[in-house]
Each structure stands twice: as C-alpha cells, then as structure tokens.
C-alpha positions in Angstrom: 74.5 152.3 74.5 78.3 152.7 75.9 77.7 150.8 78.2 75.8 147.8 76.6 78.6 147.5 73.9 81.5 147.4 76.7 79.5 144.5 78.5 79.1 143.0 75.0 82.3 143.3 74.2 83.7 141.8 77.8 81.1 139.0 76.9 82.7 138.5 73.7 86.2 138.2 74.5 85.0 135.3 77.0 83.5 133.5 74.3 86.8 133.9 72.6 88.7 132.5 74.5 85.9 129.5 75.1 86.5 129.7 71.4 90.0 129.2 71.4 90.1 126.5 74.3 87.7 124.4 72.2 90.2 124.3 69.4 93.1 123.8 71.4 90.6 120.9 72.7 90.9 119.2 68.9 94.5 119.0 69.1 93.9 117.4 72.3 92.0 114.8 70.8 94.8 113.8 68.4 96.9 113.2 71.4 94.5 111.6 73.1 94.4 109.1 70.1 97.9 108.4 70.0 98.3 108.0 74.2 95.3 105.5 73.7 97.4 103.5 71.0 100.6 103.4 72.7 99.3 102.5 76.0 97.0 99.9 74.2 100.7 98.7 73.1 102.0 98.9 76.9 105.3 100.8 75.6 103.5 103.8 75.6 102.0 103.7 78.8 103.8 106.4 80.1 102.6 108.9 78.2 98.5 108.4 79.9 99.1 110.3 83.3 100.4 113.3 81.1 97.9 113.5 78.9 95.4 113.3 81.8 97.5 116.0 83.6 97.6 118.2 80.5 93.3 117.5 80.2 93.3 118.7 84.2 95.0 121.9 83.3 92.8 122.4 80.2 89.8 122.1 82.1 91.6 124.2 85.2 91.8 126.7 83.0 87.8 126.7 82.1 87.8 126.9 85.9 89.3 129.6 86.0 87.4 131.3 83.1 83.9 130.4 84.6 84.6 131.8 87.8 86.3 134.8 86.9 83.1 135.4 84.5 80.3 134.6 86.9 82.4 135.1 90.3 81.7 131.2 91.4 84.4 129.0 91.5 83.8 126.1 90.7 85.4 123.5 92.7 87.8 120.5 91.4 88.5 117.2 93.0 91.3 115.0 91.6 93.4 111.5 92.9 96.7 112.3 93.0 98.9 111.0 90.1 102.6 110.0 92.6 104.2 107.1 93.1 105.1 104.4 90.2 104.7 104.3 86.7 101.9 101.6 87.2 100.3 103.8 90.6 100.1 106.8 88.4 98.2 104.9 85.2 95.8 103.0 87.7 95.1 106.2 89.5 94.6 107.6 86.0 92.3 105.2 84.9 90.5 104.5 88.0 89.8 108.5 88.6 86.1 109.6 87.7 87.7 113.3 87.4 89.3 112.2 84.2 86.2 110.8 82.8 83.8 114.0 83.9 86.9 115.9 82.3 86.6 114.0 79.0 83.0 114.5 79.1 83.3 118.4 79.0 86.0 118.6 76.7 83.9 116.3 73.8 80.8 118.6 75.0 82.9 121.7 74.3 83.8 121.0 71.0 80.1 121.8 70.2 79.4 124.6 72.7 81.9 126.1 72.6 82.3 126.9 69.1 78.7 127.5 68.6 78.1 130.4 71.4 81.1 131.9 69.7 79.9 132.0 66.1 76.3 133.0 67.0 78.1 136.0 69.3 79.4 137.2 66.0 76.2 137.0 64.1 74.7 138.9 67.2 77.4 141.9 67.1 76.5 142.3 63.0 72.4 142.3 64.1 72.9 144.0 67.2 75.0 147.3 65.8 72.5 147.9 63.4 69.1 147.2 65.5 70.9 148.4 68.8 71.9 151.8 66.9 68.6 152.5 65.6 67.1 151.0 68.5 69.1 153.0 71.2 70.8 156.4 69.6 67.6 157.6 67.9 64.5 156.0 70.1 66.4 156.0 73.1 65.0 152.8 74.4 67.4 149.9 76.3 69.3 147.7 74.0 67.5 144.4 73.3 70.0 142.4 70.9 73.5 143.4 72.2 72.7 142.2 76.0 71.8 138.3 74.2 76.0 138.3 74.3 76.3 138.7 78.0 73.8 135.8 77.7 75.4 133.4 75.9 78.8 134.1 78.2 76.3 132.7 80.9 75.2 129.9 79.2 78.9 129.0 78.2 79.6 129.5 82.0 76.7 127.2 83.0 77.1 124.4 80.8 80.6 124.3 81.4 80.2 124.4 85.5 77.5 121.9 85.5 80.1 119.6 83.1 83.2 119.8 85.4 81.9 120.1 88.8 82.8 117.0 90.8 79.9 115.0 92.8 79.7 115.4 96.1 81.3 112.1 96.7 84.3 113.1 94.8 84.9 116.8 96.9 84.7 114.5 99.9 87.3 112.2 98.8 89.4 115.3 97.5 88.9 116.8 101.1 90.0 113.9 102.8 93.0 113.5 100.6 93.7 116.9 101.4 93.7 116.3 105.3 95.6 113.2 105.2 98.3 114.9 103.4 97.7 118.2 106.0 97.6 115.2 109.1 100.9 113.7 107.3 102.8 117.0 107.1 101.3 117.9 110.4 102.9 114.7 112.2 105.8 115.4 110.4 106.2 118.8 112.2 105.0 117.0 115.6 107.9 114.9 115.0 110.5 117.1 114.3 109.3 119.7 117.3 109.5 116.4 119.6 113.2 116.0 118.4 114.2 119.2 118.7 112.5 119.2 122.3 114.7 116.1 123.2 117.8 117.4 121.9 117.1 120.9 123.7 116.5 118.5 127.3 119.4 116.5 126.2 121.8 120.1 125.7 120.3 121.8 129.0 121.3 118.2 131.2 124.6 117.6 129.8 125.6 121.5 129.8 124.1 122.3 133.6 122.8 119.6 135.9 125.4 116.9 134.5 128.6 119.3 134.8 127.4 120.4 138.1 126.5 116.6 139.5 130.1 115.9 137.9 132.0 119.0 139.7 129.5 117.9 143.3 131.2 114.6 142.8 134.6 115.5 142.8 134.5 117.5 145.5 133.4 115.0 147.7 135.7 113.0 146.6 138.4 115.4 147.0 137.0 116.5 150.2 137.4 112.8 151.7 140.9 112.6 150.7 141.8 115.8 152.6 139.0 115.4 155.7 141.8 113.3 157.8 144.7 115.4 157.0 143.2 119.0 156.4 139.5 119.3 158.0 139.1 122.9 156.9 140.1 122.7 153.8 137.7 119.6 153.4 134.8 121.6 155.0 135.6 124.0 152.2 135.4 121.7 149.5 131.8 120.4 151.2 130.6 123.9 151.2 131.2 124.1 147.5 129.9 120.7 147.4 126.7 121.9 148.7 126.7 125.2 146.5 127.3 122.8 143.9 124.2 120.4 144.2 122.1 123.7 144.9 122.6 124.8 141.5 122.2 121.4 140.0 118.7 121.1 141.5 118.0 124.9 140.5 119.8 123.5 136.6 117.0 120.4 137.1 113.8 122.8 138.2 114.7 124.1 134.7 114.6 121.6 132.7 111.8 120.3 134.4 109.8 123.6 133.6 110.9 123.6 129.9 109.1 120.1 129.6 105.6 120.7 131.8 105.7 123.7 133.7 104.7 123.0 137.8 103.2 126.1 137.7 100.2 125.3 135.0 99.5 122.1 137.6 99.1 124.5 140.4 97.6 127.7 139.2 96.2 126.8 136.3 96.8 128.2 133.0 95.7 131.9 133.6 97.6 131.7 136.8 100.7 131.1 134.8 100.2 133.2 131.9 99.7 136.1 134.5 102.8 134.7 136.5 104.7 134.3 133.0 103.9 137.7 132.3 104.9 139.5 135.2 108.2 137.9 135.2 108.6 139.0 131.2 110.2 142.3 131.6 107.3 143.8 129.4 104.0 145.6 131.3 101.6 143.0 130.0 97.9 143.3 130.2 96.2 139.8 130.3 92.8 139.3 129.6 91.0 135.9 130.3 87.5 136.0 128.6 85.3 133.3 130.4 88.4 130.8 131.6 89.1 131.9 135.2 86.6 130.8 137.8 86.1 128.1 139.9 82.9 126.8 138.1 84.9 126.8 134.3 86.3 123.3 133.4 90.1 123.6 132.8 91.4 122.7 129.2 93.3 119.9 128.6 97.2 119.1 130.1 98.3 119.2 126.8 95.8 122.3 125.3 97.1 124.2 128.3 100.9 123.4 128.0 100.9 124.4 123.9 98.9 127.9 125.0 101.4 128.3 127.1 105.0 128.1 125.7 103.5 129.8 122.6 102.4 133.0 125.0 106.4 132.4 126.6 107.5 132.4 123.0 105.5 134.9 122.3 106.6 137.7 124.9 110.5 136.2 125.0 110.5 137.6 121.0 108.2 140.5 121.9 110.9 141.5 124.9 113.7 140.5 122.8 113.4 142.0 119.2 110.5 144.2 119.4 111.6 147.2 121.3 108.1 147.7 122.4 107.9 148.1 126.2 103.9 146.6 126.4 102.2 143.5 125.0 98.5 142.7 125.2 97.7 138.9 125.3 94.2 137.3 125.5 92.6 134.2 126.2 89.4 133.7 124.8 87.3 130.7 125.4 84.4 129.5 122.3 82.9 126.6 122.0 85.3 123.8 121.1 88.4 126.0 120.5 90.6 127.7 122.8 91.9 131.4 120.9 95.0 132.8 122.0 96.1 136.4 121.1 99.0 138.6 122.0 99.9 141.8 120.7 103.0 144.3 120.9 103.2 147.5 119.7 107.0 146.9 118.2 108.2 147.3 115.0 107.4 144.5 113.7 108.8 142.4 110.6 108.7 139.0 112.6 108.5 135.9 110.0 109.2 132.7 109.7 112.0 130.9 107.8 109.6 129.5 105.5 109.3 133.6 104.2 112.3 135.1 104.7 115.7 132.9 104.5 117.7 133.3 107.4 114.6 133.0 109.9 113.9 136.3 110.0 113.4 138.5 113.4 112.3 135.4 115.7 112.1 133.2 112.9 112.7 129.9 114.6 110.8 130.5 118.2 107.8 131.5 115.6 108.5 127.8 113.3 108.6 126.3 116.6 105.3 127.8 117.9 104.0 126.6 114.7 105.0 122.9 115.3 103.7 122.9 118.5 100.1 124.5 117.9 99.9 122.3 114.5 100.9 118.8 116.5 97.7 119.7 118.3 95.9 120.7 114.9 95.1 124.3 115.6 96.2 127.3 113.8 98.4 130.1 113.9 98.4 133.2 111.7 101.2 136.2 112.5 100.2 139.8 111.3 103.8 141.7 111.4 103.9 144.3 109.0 107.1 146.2 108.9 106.8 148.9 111.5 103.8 147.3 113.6 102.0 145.9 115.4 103.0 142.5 115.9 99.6 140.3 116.3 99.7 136.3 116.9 96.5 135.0 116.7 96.3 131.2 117.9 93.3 128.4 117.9 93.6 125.4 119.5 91.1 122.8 119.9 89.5 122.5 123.3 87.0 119.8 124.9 85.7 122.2 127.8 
C-alpha cells in the first residue's frame, strides 16, 4: 500500500504541474490575441517571433515533463528565428512547429485540466476502497494505480501532439549540420591562417635571415678575395655553413606543411619514426593498417593523424611528466580511430574550458581544427591526476 500511494502521489504531482502549464496556457492565449491584433496592424509585428519563442519554451517544457515521466524524449524540430525583423516573422509564420505547437497548447487546455481533476476524484475513491481493499484483505490496490494511468495518458497525448514529422527532424537535422559545417569551416579557416602565419614566422625568422647573412658574405667575400684571399675563403666557409643551415631551416618548414616522411614510409612508418624521436618510450600499435595488401588512407587523412599524434606526444613529453605514452591506430570501416594515451597527471583542456588555455590548451584547439576541417571527432579524457586519453575519428575511404 506504501508503495502504491508514493507512485500515486509521483503521478499526481505530474498531473499538477500538467495542471498548472494548462493554465499558464490561458494566459498565453490572451497574448496570443493581442500579438495577432498588432501584427494584423503591422506596428505590432514585432511582438509574433516572441510569442512563438515563449509557445516553444512552453511546449519545451512539456518536453521535458513527458520524458522525465516516461523516460522518452521526445524530439523537437524548429526553423530558426535570426536575421531581420521581417526573416524572423516569415520564419515564424512559415514554420509548421508553431502550428503543431498551437495545436497541443489548444488540446491541453482540455486534457490537461481534466486528467488533473479526475486524479483528485481518484485519490478521495482510492483512499477509502484502496484502504479497505489493501490494509484488511490484503489484495493489490486496484483504484490508486488508475493515477499512474492517467500520468501516461497525459504523457501520450501530449508526445503524440508535439512530436515533429519526420520531414520536419530531417530539416531540423540538416539545419543542424549546416550550422556544425559553417562553424566547422570556420575553424578550417582559422587553422589554415594560423598555419600560414606559422610558415610565414618560421621563413622570415630562419631560412630568410640565413639566405640574407649567405648573401652578405659573398658579397663581402668578393670585396676582400683580390686583396685578402684567406680572409675571403673564410667568409665562403661561413657562407657555406650559412646556406647549410638555411636548407636544414627549409627541410623544416617543409615538414611542418606535408611531412616527406608520410610519402615514403607511410603513415605507421612515421608515427613509429615520430615516436622514437619523442623522447617518451612509446608503444605503437597499428590494428589492420600496415601491410603491403591494406590500401593507404588518404594524403590528407594521413597528414591530420599525424600532426595530431606529434601534437599529441610534444604535450605528452612536455607537460605530462609521464615518461610512456601508448598510441593506436585502428582501422573500421569508413573511419580511421586514433588513440594515444599517457600516464601523466593530467588536467589538459582546452581554452574553450579553462581561460588561459589550460596545460596544452592551444596545441589541443589546434588538433581540434585540424581533425574537425576533416569532419571527424576528438574527445580528451584528462582528469586531474590521470591518464591523459585522446581519442580521434577521422573519416577514411580505404
């Protein structure tokens, strides 16, 4: 009997507040009235897309209430309301979510009133019958339990009434990846600029001071080859010192924007060359890429994978204070998975979560960039104390 009343009463304080959202809904109506007038008037036209906001969180909130009580959300699928005056009222207008909104909030008025009022009537029958019934027969309760009931049927009218058609989710769900594409490129973007400027730093700070120094050397070393030939052999010497490190300054640049090594060993070839040169002892495990018979990703695929795993290991070497790391390469259908793991101590974000950057903050935004530009994924696990775990997916035509 404890039991049937605390699931009655959970019942009932749903139907409450169904209760009180359908009066709330007849104040809505008023304004409803009065945003239908003024806009009929154009001077209050203004006032439509917030009163088909407010309606949206009216009937997110039933949302809410109806998947809390029957543990299935129920989805939602709305235009958004940006841009102009006019955009936003023609978006308004033109949006069947508003009119499947309006729908449930006139059907509510009756519903949801009425299961609340006949829950009441229940609790005075099913005291009585459910106290006679249970505490001196002992048999299950058989009026009490009709509460839980009408919770349900509250909860399945109301889904039924603001669940979108399928062509509506679809539309939502390619909104929603326009917008994820348009923030995506955005990133690509700003990565791609950053790259540039990075090139632009490394040439003008090494190869161009160098090729500048090379050149007045030989100048220098003309002047003086007639009149002092071994101080001019001198200045060639460092002339030739010079241009070595200028090609060594240009190898590196040329590595930061394709790697040689990925062309000629491939990228497990390089990830095992990247990690043997990392200063951690890092164990690298290539599930179903290496072999002569597996296709190779693509240029690009392979590049991303790996100046995330250089990233990676550079933060790993740098801020762990672990002296191992762990990364795999796992190949599925479609998707190429990258994973590499340290045993540090952990607390890596990114800006985004912790203002300053955070321990490796930007190498992990610009990993991010990079693996979104390509639309994959990347999720960091870095609780304080460790392990550090980057899990990446990139898509992959094998």
């Amino acid at each position: 009997m404890r039991e049937t009343v605390e699931q009655a009463g959970r019942a009932t304080a749903q139907l409450m507040r169904a209760a009180g959202l359908a009066l709330a809904s007849y104040l809505y109506v008023a304004l409803l009235l009065f945003t239908a007038v003024a806009t009929a008037i154009v001077v209050g036209a203004g006032v439509l897309p917030e009163t088909v906001l407010l309606l949206r969180r009216m009937a997110a909130f039933k949302r809410r209430q109806v998947g809390t009580w029957s543990g299935k959300p129920v989805p939602e699928a709305y235009a958004p309301l940006t841009g102009e005056l006019t955009e936003r009222v023609r978006a308004a207008v033109r949006d069947p979510s508003t009119y499947r909104d309006l729908r449930w909030l006139f059907a509510h008025f009756g519903y949801g009133l009425i299961v609340a009022y006949v829950s009441l009537i229940v609790w005075s029958v099913g005291l009585f019958v459910d106290g006679v019934w249970c505490g001196l027969l002992k048999r299950p309760a058989v009026v009490l339990p009709l509460i839980s009931r009408l919770a349900d049927l509250d909860a399945a009218w109301s889904s039924a009434l603001l669940t979108p058609s399928p062509e509506a989710q679809r539309s939502a769900r390619l909104a929603e990846r326009v917008e994820e594409l348009t923030a995506t490129r955005a990133g690509a973007v700003a990565a791609h600029g950053a790259e540039l400027r990075r090139i632009e730093r490394d040439l003008h700070d090494g190869a161009q001071a160098r090729l500048v120094s090379l050149s007045m050397r030989v100048g220098l070393a003309k002047r003086a080859y007639d009149k002092d030939p071994d101080a001019a052999r001198r200045l060639l010497d460092d002339a030739q010192n010079q241009a070595e490190e200028a090609l060594t300054e240009l190898r590196h640049v040329v590595r930061g924007i394709h790697p040689p090594i990925l062309t000629d060993r491939g990228l497990v070839g390089a990830v095992r060359a990247l990690a043997a040169s990392s200063g951690l002892d890092v164990a690298v495990d290539a599930d179903g890429i290496e072999g002569e018979d597996v296709p190779r990703a693509p240029a690009a695929v392979e590049a991303a994978a790996y100046f995330v795993i250089a990233e990676a290991l550079t933060n790993a070497a740098k801020h762990s204070g672990s002296r191992r790391a762990w990364v795999e390469l796992i190949r599925t259908p479609g998707r190429l998975r990258i994973v590499v793991r340290d045993e540090g101590r952990g607390g890596a974000e990114t800006p985004a979560a912790t203002p300053g950057g955070g321990m490796g903050g930007s190498g992990l935004l610009g990993m991010r960039r990079r693996v979104a530009a390509l639309d994959g994924t990347m999720e960091v696990s870095s609780p304080v104390g460790g392990p550090t775990v980057i899990e990446v997916e990139l898509p992959c035509a094998w």
